[in-house]
C-alpha positions in Angstrom: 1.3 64.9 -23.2 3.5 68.1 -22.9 6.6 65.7 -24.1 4.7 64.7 -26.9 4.7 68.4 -28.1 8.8 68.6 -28.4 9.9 66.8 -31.0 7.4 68.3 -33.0 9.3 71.8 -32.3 9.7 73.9 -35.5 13.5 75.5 -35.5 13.6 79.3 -35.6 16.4 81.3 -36.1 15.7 84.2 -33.2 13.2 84.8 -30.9 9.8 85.6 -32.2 8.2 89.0 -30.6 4.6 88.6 -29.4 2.2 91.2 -31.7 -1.1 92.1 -30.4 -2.4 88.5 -29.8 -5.4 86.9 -27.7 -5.0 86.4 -23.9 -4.4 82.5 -24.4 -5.7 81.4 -20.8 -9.6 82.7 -20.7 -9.9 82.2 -17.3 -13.2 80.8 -15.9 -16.6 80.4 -18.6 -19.4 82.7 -17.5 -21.7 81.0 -19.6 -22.6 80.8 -23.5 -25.3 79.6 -26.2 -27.0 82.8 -25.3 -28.4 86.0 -26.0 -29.3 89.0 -23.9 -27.9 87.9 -20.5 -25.5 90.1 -17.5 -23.7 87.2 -16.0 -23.7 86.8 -12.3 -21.2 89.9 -10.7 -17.6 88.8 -10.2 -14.2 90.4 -8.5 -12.5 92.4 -11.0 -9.1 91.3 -8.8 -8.3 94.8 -7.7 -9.4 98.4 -7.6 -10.3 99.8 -11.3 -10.2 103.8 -11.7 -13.0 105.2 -13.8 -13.6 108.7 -13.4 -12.2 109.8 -10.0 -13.7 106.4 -8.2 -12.1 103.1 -7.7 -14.3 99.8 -8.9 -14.0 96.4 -7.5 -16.6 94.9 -9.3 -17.8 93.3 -12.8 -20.7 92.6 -14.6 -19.6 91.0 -17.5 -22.9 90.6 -20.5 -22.9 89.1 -23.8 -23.1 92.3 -25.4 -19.2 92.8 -25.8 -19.1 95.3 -22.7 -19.4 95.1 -19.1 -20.4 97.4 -16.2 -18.1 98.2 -13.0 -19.7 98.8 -9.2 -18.7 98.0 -5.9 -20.7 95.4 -4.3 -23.3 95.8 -6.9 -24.0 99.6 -6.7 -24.6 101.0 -9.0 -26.7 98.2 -10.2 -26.2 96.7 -13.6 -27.9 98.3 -16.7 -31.4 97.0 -17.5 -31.6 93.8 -20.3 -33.9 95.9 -22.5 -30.7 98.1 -22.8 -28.5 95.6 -24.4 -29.0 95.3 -27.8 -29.6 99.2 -28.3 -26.5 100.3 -27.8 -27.4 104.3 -28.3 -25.5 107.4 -26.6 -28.0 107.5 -24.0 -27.7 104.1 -22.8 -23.8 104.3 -23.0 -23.8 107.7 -21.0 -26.3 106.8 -18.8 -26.6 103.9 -16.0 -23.3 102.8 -14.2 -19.4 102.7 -15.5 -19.0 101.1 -18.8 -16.1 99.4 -20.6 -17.1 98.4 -24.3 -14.9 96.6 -26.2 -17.7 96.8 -28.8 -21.4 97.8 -26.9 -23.1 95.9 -30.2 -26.1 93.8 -30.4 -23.6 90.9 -30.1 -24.8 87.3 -29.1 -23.2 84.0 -28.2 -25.8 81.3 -29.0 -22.8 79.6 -30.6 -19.7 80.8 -28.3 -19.0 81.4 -24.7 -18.1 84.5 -22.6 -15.4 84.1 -20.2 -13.3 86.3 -17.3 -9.7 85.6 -15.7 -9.8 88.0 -12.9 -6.4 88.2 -10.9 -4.3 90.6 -9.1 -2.6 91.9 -12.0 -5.2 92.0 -14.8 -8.8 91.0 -15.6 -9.5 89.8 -18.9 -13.2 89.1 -20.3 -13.0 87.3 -23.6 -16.3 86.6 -26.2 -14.9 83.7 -28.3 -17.1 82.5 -30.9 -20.0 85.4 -30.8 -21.8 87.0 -34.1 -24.1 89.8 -34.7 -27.6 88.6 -33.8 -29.4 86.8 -37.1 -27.6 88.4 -38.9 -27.2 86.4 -42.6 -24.3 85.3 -43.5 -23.6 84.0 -40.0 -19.7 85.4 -39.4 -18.4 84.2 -35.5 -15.6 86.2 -34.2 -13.6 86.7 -30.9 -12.7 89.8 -29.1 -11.2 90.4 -25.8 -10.7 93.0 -23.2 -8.0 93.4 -20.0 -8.0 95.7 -17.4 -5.1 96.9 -15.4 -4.5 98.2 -12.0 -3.3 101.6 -13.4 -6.4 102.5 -15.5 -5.5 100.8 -19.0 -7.6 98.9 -20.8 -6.5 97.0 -23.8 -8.7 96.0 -26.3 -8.2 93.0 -28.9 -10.3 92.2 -32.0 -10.3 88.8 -33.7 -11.0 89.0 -38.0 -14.9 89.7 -38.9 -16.0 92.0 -35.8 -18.4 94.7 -36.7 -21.3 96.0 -35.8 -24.9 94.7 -37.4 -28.1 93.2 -36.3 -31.1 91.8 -37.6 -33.6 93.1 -34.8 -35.7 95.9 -35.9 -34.8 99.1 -35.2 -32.1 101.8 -36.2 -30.0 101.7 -33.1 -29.8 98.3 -33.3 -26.9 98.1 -35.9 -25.0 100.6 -33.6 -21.7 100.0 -32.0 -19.8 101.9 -29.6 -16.1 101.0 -28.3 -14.8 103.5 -25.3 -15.1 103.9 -21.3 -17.5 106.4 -19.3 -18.4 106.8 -15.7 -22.0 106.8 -16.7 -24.3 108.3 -14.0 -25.6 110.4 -17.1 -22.3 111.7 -17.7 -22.7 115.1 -20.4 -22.6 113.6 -23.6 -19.7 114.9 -25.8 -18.6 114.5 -29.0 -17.1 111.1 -30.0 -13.3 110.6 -31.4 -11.8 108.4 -33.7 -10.3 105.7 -31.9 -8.4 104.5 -34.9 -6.7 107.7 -35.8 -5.2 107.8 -32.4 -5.0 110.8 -30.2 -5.9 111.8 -27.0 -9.0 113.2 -24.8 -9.3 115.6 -21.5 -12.7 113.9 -20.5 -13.6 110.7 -18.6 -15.5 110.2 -21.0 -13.6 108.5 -24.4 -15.7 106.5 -27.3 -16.1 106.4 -30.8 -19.6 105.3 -32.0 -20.6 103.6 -35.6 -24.0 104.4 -37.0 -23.8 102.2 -39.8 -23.8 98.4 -40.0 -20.9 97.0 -40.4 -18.7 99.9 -40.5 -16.5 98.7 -37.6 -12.9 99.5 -38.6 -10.7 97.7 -35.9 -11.2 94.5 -36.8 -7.7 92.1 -36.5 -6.0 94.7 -34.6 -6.0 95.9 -31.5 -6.4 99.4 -29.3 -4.9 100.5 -25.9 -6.4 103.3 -23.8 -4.3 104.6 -21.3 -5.6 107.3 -18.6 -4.3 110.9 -18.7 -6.6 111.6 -15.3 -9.0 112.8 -16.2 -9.0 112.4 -20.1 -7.1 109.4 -22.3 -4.7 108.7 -24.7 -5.3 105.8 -27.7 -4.0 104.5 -30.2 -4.0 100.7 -32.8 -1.6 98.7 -32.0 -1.7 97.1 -35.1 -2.3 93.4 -37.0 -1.5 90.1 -34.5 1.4 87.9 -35.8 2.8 85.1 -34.3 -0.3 84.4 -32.7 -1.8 81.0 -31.2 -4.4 79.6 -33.2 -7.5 77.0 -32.6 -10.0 76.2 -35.2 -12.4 73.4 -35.7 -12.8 71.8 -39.3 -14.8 69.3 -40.5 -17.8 67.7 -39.0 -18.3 64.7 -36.7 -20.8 61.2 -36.6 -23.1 60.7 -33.8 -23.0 64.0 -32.3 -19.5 63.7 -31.2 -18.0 67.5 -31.3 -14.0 68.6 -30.4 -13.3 72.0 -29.1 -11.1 73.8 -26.8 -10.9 76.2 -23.6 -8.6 79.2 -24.6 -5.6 79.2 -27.0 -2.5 76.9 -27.3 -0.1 79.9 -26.4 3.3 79.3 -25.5 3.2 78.5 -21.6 -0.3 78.6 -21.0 -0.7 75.3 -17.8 -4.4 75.9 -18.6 -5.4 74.9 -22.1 -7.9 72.3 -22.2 -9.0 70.3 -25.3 -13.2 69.3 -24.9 -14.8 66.3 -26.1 -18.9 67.2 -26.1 -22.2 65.0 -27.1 -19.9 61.7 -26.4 -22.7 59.2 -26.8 -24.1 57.7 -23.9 -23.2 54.4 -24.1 -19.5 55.5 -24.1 -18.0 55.7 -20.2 -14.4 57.2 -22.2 -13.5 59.6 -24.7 -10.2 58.9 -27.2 -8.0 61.5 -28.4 -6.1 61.1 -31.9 -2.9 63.9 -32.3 -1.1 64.6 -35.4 0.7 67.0 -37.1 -0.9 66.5 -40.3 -4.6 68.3 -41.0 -6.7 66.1 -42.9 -9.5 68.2 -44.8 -11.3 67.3 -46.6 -11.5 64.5 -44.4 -10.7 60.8 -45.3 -13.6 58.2 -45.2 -14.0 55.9 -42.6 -16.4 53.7 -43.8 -13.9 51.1 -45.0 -13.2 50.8 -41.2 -17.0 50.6 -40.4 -17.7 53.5 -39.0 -20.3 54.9 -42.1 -20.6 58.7 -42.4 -17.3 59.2 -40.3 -14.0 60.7 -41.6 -10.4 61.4 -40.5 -9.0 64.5 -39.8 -5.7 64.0 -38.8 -2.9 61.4 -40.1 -2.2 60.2 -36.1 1.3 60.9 -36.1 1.2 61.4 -32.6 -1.0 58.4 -31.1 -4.5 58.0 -29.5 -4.7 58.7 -25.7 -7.2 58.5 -22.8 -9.1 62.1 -22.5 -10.8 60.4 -19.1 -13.8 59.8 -17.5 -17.2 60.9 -19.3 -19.3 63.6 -17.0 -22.5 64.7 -18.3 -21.5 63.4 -22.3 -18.3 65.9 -21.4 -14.7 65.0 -21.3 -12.0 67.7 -20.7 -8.5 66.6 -21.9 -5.6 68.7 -20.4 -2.6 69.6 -23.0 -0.5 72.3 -20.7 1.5 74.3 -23.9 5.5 74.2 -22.7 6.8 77.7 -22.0 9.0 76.6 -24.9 9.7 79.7 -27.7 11.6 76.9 -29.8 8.0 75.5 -30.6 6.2 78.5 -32.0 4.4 77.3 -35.0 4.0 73.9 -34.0 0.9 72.7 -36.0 -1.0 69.8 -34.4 -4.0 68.0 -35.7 -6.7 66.4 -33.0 -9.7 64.4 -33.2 -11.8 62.2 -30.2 -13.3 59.2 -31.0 -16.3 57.1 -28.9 -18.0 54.1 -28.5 -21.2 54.1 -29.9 -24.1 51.9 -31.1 -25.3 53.7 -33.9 -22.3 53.7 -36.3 -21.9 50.1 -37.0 -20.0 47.5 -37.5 -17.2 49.0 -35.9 -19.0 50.7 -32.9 -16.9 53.6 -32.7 -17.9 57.7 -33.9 -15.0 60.4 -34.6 -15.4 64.3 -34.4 -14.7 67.1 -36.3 -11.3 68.1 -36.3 -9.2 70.3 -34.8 -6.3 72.5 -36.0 -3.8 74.2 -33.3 -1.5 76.5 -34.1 0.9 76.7 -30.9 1.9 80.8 -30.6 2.4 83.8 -28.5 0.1 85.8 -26.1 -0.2 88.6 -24.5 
């Protein structure tokens, strides 16, 4: 499949610099379709410094933070402390790193963590403030590094809301502490850059939807004891994925991480393949259909087209659990930055008749940089 991506290469004139863009490869899925949960504690992939102490450990939740121990102690915070992200939960309890401690949920999206020896990314794709109407699903990410940094990146539409009742509930706080009850001081603005003397660095939002780093990005980089920060400004060149359209019989087309230029682990998923179905089908182009084409003239009823199959139809592979996972390794290619491809699966099925075949939604991927 990776030769099937080069002749679709777009020319550029010179190299294309990498701007503030998404981790591509999200590592390993925690879990998702969720609410209030701290996943199960993981290996951060080497020793983290918060505060004079060196962490090992990561307890990643859906909340858009995660806590640091070492072999569990200090325990993670309690659940009832997730979606009320006030000062006194964020300065009390163990080390924090919040990309945005936000009643944030993922009953539509997954959390997931790459942990190696260099850096350890925990990425929240798909996840929206909790009820709140209308439903807006974004991504944000955030890596840790040996040395101390810690990079944050925000997809478009994060921000801090929530339909739960209760003031602090629309809160949001973005920052590090060593917790333990650390003194509270005073909060900076993260945006305005600057720099702090105090383990202790955050900026907290009061007001829904007031968040104002959205589609950019923030680096905090330790000054021992304090930090320095600063935006790093609007992603270009970025890799893309986003679903369009909507499938027959259940049949659903997603991915696992971003199409970015040399990422060996992207992963194209073909969910709620109908049972009678022992294969999955996937349909490349480099054409996005939508509004979809109707299929009924094919006789599949209620079924459209999403891409013009300028590629070909191949095998995704054996069905596990209505699941199929269909590897498409990205070339470490720079020529092909741009490259626009158009995927759909298709299934047997007995529901959609004559033809006894359902298609999925589409899917649009833009192939880009990373960081």
């Amino acid at each position: 499949m990776i030769k099937l991506l080069l002749p679709l290469a777009l020319a550029v004139a010179s190299p294309v610099t990498a701007q503030n863009c998404f981790d591509g490869d999200f590592g390993t899925r925690l879990g998702g379709e969720e609410f209030d949960v701290i996943f199960q504690i993981q290996p951060i992939g080497f020793p983290f410094p918060i505060g004079g102490v060196n962490y090992n450990d990561i307890h990643v939740t859906t909340h858009g933070f995660a806590t640091l121990s070492n072999n569990g102690v200090p325990a993670p915070p309690l659940v009832t402390t997730l979606f009320e992200p006030t000062l006194a939960n964020f300065f009390g309890g163990p080390p924090k790193v919040c990309a945005l401690y936000a009643d944030i949920v993922v009953p539509e999206g997954s959390v997931y963590i790459k942990s190696t020896p260099t850096q350890c990314t925990v990425t929240w794709e798909n996840a929206e403030c909790y009820f709140v109407d209308p439903q807006v699903l974004f991504t944000l990410q955030m890596t840790l590094y040996p040395s101390g940094v810690v990079r944050f990146t925000y997809g478009p539409g994060v921000t801090n809301n929530s339909a739960f009742v209760g003031t602090s509930a629309v809160f949001g706080i973005c920052g590090i502490t060593p917790g333990g009850g650390a003194t509270p001081i005073p909060a900076v603005d993260l945006s305005a850059g600057g720099a702090t003397t105090t383990a202790t660095t955050y900026e907290i939002w009061v007001v829904a939807n007031t968040f104002d780093m959205a589609n950019n990005s923030l680096l905090m980089t330790p000054t021992f004891p304090g930090y320095s920060y600063s935006l790093q400004g609007a992603p270009t060149s970025c890799a893309a994925k986003s679903n369009y359209g909507a499938g027959c019989d259940g049949l659903e087309l997603g991915g696992h991480g971003l199409p970015t230029i040399g990422n060996s682990s992207f992963n194209l998923i073909v969910s709620g393949i109908p049972i009678v179905s022992p294969v999955a089908l996937l349909a490349f182009g480099n054409v996005v259909v939508d509004p979809g084409v109707s299929l009924s003239f094919l006789g599949m009823p209620g079924c459209e087209a999403y891409t013009n199959l300028g590629i070909g139809i191949f095998n995704s592979g054996m069905v596990s659990s209505q699941r199929s996972e269909f590897a498409l390794a990205i070339p470490n290619n720079p020529a092909i930055n741009g490259t626009v491809l158009s995927a759909q699966a298709l299934s047997l099925s007995a529901t959609i008749l004559p033809l006894g075949f359902a298609s999925s939604n589409g899917t649009r991927l833009v192939i880009g940089l990373g960081h």
